[in-house]
C-alpha positions as CSV (number, residue, x, y, z in Angstrom):
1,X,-28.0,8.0,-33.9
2,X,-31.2,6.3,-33.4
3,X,-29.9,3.2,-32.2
4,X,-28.0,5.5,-29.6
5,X,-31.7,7.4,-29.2
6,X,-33.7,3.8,-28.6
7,X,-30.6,2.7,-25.8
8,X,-30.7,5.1,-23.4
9,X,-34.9,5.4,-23.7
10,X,-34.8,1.8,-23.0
11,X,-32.0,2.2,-20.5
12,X,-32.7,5.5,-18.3
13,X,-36.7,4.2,-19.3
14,X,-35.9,0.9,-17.2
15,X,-33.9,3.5,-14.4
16,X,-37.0,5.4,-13.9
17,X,-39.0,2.8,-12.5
18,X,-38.2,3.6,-9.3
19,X,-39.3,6.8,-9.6
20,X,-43.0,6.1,-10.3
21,X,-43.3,4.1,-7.2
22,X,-47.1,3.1,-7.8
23,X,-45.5,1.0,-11.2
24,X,-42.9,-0.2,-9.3
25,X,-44.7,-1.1,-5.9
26,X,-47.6,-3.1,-8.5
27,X,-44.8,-4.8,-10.2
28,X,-43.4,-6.1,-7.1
29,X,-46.8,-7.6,-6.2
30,X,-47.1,-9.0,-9.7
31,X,-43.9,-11.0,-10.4
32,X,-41.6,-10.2,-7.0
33,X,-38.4,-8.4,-5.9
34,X,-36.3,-10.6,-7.6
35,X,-38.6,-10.9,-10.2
36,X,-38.5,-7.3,-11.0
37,X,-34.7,-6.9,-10.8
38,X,-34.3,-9.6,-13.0
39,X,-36.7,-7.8,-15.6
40,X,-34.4,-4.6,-14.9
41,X,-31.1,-6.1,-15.4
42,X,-32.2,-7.9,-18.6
43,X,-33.9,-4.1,-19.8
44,X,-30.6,-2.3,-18.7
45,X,-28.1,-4.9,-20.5
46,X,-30.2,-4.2,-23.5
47,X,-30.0,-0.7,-23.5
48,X,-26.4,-0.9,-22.7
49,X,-26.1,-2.9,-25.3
50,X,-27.8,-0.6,-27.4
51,X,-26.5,2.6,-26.3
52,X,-22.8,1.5,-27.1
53,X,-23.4,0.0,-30.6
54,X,-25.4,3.1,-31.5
55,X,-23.0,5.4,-30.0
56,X,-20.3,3.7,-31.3
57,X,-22.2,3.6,-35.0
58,X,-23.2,7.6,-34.6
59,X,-19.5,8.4,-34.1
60,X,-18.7,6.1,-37.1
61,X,-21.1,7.7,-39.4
62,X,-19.6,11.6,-39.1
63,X,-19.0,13.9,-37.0
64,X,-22.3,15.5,-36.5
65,X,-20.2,18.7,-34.8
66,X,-22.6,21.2,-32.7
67,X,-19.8,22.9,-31.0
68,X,-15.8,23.0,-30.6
69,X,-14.8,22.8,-26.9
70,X,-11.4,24.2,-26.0
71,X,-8.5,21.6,-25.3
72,X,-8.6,23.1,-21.5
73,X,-12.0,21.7,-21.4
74,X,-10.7,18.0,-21.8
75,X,-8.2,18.5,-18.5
76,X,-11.2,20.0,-16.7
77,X,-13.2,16.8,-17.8
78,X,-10.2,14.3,-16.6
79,X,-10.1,16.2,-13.6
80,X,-13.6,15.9,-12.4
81,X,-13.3,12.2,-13.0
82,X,-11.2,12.0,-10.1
83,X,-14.5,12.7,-7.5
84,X,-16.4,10.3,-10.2
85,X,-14.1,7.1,-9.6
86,X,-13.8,8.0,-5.4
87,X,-18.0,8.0,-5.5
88,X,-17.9,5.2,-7.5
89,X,-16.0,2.8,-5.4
90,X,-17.2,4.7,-2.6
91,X,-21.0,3.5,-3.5
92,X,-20.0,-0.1,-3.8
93,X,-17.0,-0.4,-0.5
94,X,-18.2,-0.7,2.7
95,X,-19.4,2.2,4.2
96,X,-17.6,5.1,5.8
97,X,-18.1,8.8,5.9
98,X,-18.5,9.5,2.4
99,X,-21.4,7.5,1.5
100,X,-23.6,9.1,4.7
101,X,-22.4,12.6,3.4
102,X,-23.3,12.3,-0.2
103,X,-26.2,9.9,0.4
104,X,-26.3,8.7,-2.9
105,X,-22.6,8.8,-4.5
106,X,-23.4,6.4,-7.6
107,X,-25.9,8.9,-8.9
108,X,-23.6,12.0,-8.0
109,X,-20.6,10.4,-9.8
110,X,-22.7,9.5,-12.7
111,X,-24.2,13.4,-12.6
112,X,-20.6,14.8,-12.4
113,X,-19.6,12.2,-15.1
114,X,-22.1,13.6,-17.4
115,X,-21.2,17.5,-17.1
116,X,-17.6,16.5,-17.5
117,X,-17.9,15.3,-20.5
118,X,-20.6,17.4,-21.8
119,X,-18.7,20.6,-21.6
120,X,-15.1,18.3,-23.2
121,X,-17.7,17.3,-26.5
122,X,-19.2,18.8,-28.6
123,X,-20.9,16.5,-31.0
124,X,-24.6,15.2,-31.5
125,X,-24.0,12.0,-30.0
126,X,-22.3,13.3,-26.9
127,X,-25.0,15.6,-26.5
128,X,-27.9,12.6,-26.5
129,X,-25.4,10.6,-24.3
130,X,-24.3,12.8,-21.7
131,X,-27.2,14.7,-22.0
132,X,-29.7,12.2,-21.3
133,X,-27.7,10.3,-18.1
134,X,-27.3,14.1,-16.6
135,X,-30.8,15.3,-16.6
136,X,-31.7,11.4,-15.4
137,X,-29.4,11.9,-12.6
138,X,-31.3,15.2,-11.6
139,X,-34.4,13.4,-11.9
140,X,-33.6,10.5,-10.0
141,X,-31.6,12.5,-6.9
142,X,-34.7,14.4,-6.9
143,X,-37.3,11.3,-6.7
144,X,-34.9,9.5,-3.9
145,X,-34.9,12.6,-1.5
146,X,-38.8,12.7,-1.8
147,X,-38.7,8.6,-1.5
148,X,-35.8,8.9,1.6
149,X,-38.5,11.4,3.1
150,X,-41.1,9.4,2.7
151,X,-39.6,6.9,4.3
152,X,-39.2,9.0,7.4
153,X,-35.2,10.2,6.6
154,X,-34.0,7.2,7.4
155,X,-29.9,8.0,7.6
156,X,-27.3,6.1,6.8
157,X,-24.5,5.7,9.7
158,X,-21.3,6.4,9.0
159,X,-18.1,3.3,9.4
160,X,-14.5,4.0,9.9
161,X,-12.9,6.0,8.1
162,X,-10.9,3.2,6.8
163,X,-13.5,2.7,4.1
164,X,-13.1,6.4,3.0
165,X,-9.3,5.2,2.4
166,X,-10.7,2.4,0.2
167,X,-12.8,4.1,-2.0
168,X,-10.0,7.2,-2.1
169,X,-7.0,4.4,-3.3
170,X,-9.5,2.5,-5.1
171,X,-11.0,5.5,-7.2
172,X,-7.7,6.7,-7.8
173,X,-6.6,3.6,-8.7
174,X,-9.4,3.3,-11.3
175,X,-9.1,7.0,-12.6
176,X,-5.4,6.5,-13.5
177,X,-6.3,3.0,-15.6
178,X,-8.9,5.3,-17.4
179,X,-6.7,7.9,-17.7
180,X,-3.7,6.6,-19.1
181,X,-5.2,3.3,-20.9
182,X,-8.4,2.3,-20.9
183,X,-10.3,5.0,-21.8
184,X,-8.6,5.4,-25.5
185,X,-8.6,1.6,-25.1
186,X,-12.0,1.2,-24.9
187,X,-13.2,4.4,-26.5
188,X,-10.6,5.4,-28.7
189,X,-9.5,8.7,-27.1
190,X,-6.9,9.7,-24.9
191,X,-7.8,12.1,-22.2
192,X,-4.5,13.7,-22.1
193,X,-3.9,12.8,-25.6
């Protein structure tokens, strides 16, 4: 578990830049832009890195059981993942309506992400997991309204709805992979198993 514990400090630790701006404006003046993503994504990929293997080790080691979730709780779970692939792909296509609307769909998928599986587990390491990128994702929506503000509200326009269509297909294309294979692939348990 503290392998699990270390990744996501070092992880949602490297994510919170951005919300001390002062750190992040003096770390832009000392080694760049590019400089300071490249720090990031070198931080993030070991905290990835860290999270999984400890997660996967924490899960290994027992099952550290807080609470017992109903099976409903697993379809509600799967069913919120829907929205969670759509804002996914939707923060990454090009732009349409949904991205304006939401403003920040990558953090709101990874917010509704969290809860979903928070209330489908009930263990230790599901609780440090979910737990942490959840109240992260409050955090950091919280920090980039006050930054978008700051900045004067800048607002995103809105494209065609044609790029609503991509992210729609696209999400539900990627929820019905995870559904049906790569999540017990990859994690070892079937949503609707």
């Amino acid at each position: 578990m503290s392998l699990l514990i270390l990744g996501l400090i070092v992880f949602i630790g490297v994510h919170l830049v951005p919300v001390m701006t002062g750190l992040r404006r003096s770390l832009v003046q000392e080694i760049g832009e590019t400089g300071v993503k490249m720090v990031v994504t070198i931080i993030s990929v070991v905290g990835l890195a860290l999270i999984v293997y400890g997660y996967g080790a924490a899960r290994a080691a027992g099952p550290m059981i807080l609470w017992d979730p109903p099976v409903w709780t697993r379809h509600i779970a799967a069913t919120l993942m829907i929205p969670v692939m759509i804002l996914w792909v939707a923060a990454y296509a090009p732009v349409g309506r949904i991205k304006p609307a939401v403003k920040h769909p990558m953090i709101l998928a990874v917010k509704i992400w969290a809860f979903a599986h928070l209330i489908a587990n009930g263990t230790a390491p599901d609780l440090a997991l979910f737990g942490a990128f959840l109240a992260w994702g409050v955090v950091d929506r919280i920090s980039l309204k006050r930054r978008d503000l700051a900045a004067g509200g800048a607002r995103l326009v809105a494209g065609p709805v044609q790029n609503d269509l991509i992210a729609v297909i696209g999400g539900l294309v990627l929820w019905a992979a995870f559904a049906f294979y790569l999540h017990e692939w990859l994690f070892g348990v079937a949503p609707f198993g």
